[in-house]
N, CA, C and O of each residue as an XYZ file, in Angstrom:
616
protein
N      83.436     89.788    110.236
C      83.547     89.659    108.801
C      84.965     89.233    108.435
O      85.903     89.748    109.043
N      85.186     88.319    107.474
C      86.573     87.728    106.946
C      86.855     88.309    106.051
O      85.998     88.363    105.169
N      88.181     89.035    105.814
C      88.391     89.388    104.142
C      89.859     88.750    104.038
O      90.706     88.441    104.876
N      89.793     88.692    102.738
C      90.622     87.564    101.891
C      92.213     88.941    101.613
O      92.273     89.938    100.894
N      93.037     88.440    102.378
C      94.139     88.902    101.977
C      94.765     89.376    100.410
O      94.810     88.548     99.500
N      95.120     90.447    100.266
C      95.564     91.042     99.153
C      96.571     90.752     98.643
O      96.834     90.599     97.450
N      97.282     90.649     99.669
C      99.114     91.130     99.744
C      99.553     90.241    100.467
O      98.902     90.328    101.509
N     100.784     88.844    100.612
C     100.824     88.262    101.300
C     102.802     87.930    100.653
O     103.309     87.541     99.601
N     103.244     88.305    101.816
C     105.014     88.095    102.012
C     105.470     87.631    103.044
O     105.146     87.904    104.200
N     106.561     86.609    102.517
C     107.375     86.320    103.910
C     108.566     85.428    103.088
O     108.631     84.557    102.220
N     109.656     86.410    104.138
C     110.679     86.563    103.635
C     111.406     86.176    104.778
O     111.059     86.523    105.907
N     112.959     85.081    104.423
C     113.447     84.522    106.024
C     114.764     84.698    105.977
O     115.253     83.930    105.149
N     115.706     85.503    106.603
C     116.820     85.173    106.237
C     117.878     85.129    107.655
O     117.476     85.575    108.730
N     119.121     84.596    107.514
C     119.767     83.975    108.644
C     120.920     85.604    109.262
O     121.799     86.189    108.630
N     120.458     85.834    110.500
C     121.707     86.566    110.645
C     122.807     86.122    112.026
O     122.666     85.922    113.233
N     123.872     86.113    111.092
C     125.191     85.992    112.421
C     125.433     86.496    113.761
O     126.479     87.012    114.156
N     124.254     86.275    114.496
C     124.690     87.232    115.830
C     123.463     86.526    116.762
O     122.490     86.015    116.206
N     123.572     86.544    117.867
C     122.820     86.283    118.958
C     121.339     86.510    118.433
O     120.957     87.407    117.681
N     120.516     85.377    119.066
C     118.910     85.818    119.581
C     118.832     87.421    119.965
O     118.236     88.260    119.290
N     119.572     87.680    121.213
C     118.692     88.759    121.914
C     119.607     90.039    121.196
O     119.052     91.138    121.170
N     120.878     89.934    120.663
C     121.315     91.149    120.197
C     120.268     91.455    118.816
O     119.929     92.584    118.460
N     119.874     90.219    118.178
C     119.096     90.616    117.198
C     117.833     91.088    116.984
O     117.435     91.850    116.103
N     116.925     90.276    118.358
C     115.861     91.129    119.053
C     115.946     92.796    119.152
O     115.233     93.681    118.679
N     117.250     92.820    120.056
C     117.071     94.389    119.877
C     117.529     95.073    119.337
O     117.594     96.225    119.767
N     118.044     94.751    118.205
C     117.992     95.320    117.006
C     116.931     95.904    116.430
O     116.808     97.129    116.460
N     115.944     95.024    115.775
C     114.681     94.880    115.065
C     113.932     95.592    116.277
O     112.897     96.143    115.902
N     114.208     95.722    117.687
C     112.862     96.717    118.497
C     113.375     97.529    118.492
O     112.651     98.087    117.668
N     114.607     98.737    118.840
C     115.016    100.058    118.496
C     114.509    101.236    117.728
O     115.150    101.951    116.959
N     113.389    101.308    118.030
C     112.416    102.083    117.173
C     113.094    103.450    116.706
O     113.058    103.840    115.539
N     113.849    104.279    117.978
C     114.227    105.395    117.848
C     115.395    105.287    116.983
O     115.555    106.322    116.337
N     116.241    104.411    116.758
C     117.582    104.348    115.849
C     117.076    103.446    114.572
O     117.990    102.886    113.966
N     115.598    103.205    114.028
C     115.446    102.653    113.049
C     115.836    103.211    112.131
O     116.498    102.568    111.316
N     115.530    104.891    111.863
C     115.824    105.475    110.715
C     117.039    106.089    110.557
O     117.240    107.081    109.856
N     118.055    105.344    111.378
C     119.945    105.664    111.098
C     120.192    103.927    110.558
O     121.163    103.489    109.940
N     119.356    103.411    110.879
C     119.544    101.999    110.366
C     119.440    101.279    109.220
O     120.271    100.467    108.813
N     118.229    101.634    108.607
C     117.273    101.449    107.914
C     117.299    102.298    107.113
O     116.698    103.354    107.317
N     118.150    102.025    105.740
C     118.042    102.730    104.437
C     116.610    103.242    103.768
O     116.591    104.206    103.003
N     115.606    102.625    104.071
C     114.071    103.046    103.237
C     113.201    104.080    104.155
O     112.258    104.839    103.932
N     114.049    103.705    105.391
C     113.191    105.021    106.269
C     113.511    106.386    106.145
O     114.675    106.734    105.945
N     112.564    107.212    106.246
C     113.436    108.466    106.426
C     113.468    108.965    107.726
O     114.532    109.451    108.107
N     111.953    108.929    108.928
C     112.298    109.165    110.163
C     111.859    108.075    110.901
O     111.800    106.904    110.526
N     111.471    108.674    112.277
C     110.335    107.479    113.094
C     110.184    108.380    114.472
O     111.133    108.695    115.189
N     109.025    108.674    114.662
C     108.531    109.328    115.502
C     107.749    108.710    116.621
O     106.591    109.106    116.754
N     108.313    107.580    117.645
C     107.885    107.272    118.909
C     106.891    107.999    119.470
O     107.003    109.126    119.954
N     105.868    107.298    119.392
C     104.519    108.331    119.927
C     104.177    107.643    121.351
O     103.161    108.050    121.914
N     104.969    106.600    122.000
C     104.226    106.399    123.356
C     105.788    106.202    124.318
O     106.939    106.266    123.885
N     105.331    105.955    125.693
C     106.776    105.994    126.384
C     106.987    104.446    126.613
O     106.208    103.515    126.410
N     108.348    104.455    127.126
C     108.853    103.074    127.850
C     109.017    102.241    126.645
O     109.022    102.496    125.441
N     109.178    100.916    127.503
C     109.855    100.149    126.324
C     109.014     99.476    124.968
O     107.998    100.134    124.742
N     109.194     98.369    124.055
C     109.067     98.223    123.257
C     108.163     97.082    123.639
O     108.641     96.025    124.051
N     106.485     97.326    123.473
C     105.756     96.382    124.001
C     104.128     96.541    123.754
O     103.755     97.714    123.760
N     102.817     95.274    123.477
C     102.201     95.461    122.932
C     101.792     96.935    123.510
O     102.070     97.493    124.571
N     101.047     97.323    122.421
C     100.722     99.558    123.146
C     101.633    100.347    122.231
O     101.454    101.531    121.948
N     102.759     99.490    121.736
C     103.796    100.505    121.731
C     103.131    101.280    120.072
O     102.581    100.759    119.102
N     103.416    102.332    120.301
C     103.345    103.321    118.807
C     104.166    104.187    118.361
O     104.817    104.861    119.159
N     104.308    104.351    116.955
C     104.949    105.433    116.241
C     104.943    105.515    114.662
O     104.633    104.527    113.996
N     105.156    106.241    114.312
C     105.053    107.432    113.059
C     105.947    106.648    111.899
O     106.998    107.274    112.037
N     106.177    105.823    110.997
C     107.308    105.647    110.557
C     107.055    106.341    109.309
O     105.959    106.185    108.769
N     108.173    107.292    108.642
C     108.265    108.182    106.865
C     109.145    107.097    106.328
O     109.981    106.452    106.960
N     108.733    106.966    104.682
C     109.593    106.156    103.655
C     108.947    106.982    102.719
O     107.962    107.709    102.593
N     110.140    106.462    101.986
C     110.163    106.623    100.787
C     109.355    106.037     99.551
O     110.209    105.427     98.908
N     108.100    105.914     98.879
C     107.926    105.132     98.541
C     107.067    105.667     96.889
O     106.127    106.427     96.657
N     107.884    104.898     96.092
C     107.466    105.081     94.702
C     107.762    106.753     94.492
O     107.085    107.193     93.564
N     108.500    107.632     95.055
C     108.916    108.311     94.850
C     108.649    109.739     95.814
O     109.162    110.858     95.830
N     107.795    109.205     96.430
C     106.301    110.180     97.268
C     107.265    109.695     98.847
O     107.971    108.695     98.973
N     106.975    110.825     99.945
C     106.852    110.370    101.178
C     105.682    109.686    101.881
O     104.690    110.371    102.132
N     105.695    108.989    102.064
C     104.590    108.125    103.266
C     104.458    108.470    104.305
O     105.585    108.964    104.354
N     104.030    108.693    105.349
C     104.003    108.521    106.850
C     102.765    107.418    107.277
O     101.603    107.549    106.891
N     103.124    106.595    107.925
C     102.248    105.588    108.725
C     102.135    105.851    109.679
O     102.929    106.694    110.096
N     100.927    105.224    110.783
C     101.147    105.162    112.243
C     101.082    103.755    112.454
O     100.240    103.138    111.801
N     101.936    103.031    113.374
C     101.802    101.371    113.541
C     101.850    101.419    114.900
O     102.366    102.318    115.563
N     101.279    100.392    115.330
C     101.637    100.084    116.904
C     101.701     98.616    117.033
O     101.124     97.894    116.221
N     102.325     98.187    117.943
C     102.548     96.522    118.474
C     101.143     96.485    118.835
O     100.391     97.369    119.245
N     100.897     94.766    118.490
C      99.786     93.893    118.845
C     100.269     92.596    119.761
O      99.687     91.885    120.580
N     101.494     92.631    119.274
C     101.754     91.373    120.331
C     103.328     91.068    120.058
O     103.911     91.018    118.975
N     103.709     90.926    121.042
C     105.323     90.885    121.524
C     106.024     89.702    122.668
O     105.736     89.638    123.863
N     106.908     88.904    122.008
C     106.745     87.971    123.286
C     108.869     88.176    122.366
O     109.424     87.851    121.317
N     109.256     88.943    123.756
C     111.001     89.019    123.395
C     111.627     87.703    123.102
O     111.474     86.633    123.691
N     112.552     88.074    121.807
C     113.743     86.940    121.577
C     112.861     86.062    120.957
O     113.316     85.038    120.448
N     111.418     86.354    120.914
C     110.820     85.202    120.187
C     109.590     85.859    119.034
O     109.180     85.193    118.082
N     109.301     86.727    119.223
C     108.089     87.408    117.968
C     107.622     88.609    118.112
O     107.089     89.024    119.141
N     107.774     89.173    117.199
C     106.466     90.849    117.432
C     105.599     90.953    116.420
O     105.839     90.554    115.280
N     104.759     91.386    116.710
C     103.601     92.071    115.313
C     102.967     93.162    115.516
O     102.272     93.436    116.494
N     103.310     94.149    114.111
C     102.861     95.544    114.349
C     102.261     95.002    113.397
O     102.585     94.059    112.676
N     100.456     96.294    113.451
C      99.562     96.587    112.876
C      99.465     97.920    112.240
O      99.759     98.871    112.965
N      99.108     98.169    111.023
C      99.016     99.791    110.599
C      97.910     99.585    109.965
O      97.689     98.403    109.702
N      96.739    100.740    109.460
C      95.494    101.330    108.501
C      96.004    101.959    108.019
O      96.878    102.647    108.546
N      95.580    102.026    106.379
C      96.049    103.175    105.321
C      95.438    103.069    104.001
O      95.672    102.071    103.318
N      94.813    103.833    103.650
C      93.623    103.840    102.529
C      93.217    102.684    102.331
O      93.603    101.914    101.452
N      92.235    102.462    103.323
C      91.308    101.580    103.908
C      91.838    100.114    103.840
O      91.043     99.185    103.980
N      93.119     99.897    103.636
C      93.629     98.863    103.966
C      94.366     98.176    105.592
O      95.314     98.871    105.956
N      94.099     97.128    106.424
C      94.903     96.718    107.424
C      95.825     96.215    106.776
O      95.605     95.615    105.723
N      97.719     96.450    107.573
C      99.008     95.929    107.491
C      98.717     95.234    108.887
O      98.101     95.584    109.893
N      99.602     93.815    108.426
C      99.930     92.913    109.563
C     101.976     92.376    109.265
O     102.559     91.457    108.689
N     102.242     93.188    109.791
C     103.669     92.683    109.535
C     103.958     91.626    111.069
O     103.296     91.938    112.059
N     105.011     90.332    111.194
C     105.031     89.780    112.106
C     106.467     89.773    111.794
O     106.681     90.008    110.605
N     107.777     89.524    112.692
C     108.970     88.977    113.190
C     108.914     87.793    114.075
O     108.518     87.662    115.233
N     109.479     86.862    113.110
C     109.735     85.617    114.256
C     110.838     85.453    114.220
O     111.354     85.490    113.103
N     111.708     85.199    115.409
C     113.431     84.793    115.378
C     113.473     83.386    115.936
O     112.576     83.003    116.687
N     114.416     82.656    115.617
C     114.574     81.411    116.081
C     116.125     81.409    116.139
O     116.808     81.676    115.151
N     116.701     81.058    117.491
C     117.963     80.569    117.551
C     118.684     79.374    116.749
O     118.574     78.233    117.198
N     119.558     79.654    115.351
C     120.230     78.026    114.906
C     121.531     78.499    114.986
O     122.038     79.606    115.168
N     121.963     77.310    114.792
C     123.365     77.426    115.143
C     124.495     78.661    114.301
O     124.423     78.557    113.077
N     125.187     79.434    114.646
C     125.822     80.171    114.060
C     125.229     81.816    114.120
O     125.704     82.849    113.647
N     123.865     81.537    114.994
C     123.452     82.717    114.719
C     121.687     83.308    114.793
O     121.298     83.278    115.961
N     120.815     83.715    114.001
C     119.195     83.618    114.250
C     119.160     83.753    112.803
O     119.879     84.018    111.839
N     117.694     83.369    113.199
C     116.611     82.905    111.659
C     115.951     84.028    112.215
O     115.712     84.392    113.366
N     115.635     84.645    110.660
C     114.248     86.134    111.445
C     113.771     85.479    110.050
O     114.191     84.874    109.064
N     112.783     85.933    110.553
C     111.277     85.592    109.001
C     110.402     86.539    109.416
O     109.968     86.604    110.565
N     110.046     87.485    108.281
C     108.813     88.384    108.433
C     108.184     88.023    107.246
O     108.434     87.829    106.056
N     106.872     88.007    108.392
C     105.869     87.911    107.124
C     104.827     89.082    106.923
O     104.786     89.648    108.015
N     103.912     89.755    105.994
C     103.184     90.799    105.947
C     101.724     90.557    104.845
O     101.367     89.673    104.066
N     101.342     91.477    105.164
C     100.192     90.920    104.993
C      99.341     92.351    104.808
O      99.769     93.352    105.381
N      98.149     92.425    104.010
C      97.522     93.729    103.777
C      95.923     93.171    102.920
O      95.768     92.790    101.760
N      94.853     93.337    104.117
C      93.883     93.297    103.702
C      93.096     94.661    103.412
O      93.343     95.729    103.972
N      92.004     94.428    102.342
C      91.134     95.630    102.322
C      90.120     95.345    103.019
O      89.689     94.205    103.188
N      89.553     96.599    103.586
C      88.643     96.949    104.870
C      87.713     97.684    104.837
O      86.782     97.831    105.629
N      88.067     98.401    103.452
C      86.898     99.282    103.143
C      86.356     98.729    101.567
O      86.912     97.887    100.861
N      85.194     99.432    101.301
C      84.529     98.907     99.919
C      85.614     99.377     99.025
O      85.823     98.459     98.232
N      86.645    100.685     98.704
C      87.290    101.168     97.707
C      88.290    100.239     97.607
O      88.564     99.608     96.586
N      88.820    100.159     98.643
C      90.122     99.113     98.983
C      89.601     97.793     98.483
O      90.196     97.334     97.509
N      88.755     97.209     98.896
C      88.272     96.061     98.645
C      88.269     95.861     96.734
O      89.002     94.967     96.313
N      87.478     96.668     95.702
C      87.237     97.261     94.570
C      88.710     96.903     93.590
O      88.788     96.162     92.611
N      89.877     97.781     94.303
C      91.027     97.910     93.986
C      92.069     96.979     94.850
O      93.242     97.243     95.113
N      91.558     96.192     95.097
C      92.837     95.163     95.706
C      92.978     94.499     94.356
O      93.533     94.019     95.344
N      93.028     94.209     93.711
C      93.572     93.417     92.767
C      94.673     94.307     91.767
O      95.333     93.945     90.793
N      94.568     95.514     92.401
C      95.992     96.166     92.074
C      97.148     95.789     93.040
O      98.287     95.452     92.715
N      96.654     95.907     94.246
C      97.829     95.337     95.579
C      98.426     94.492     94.951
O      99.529     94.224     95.427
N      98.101     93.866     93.921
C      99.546     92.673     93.882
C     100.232     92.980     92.969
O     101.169     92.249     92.647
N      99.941     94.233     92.246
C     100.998     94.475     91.416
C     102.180     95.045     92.204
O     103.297     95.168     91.702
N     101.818     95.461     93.740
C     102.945     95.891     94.399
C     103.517     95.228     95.098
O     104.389     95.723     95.813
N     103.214     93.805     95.141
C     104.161     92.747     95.864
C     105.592     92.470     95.687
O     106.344     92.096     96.588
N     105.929     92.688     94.418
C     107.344     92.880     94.069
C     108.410     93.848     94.994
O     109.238     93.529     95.847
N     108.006     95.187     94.431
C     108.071     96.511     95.346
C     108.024     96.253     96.804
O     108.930     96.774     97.455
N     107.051     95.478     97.510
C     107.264     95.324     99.004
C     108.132     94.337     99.063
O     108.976     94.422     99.956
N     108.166     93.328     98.289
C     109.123     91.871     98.671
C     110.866     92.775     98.763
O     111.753     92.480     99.564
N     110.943     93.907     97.676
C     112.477     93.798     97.755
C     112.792     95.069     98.609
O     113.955     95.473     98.638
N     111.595     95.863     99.460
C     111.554     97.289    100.660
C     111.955     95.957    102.059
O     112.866     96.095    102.877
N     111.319     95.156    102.014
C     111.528     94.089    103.278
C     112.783     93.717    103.352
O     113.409     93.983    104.378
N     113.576     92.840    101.992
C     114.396     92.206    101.615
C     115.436     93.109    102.062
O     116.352     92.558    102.673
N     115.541     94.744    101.858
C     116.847     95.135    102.300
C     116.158     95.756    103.617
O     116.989     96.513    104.119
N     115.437     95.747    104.081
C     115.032     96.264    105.420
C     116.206     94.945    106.295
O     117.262     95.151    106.894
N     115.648     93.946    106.099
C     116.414     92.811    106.782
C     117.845     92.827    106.421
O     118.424     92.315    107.379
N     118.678     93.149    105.547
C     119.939     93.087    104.682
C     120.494     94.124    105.670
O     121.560     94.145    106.284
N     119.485     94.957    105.644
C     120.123     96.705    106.802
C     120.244     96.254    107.833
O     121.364     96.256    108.345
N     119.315     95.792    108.403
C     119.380     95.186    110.019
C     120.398     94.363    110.321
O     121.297     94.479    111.155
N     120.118     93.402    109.442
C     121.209     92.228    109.624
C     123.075     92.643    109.719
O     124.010     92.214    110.394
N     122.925     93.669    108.669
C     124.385     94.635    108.734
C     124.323     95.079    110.042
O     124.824     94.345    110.894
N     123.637     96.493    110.509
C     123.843     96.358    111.951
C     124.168     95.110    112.827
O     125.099     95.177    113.629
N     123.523     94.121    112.715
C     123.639     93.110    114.351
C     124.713     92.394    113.925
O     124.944     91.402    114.616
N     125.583     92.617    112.830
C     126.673     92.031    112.724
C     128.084     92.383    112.785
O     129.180     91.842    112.932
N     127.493     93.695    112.582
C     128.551     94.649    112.964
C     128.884     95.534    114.500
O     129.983     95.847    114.957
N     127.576     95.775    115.042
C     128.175     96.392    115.962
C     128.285     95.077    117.136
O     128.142     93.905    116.787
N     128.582     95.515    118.670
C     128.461     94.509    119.425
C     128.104     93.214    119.389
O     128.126     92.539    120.419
């Protein structure tokens, strides 16, 4: 069955520092939430490194309420893309990272994405876009945070 996307972002911006320092940046699951102003924790739920399988817990802040998600990688190919998947009142998240080496530094672009999956979700997606704003500017400094890290440290 096809369903028609709700929610659809992508956001690209340039940061000053290596491909692979910026890769592992953005995979550091366990230091996301010292990183990452909107998080509050992140709870690594599987072992080893950062790869499709991988899972964990992420808390935010959101609209005033705590969240907790569970996401896991779907597909990971280093220095060049990842995509985590999450479910949450009957909606699928598809967030993706692509980096591209240009000169001076990397291009990251995430894009995201949130279909409904269930009949309620489905009903009420045409509220989802009143929250596109709200996600465009949670991404916007998600990347602003990151990008501070990989420019600052090493």
């Amino acid at each position: 069955m096809r369903y028609i996307a709700f929610m659809q972002i992508q956001i690209t911006r340039q940061i000053n520092a290596p491909i692979d320092r910026v890769y592992d940046v953005f995979t550091d699951l366990p230091r996301a939430a010292d990183r990452i102003s909107g998080i509050e924790s992140v709870k690594v739920l599987t072992d080893g490194p950062f790869e499709v399988g991988t899972r964990w817990q992420e808390t935010r802040k959101m609209m005033g309420k705590l969240a907790t998600e569970t996401m896991w990688i779907t597909a990971a190919e280093p220095n060049t893309s990842y995509t985590a998947e999450a479910e949450s009142c009957g909606t699928h998240y598809t967030s993706t990272f692509t980096f591209e080496a240009v000169d001076g530094g990397t291009r990251v672009t995430m894009s995201f994405s949130g279909k409904p999956v269930t009949l309620i979700a489905k009903l009420l997606s045409p509220l989802g876009v009143l929250m596109t704003g709200t996600i465009k500017k949670m991404v916007a400094q998600d990347l602003a945070d990151l990008a501070g890290v990989c420019e600052s440290e090493g």
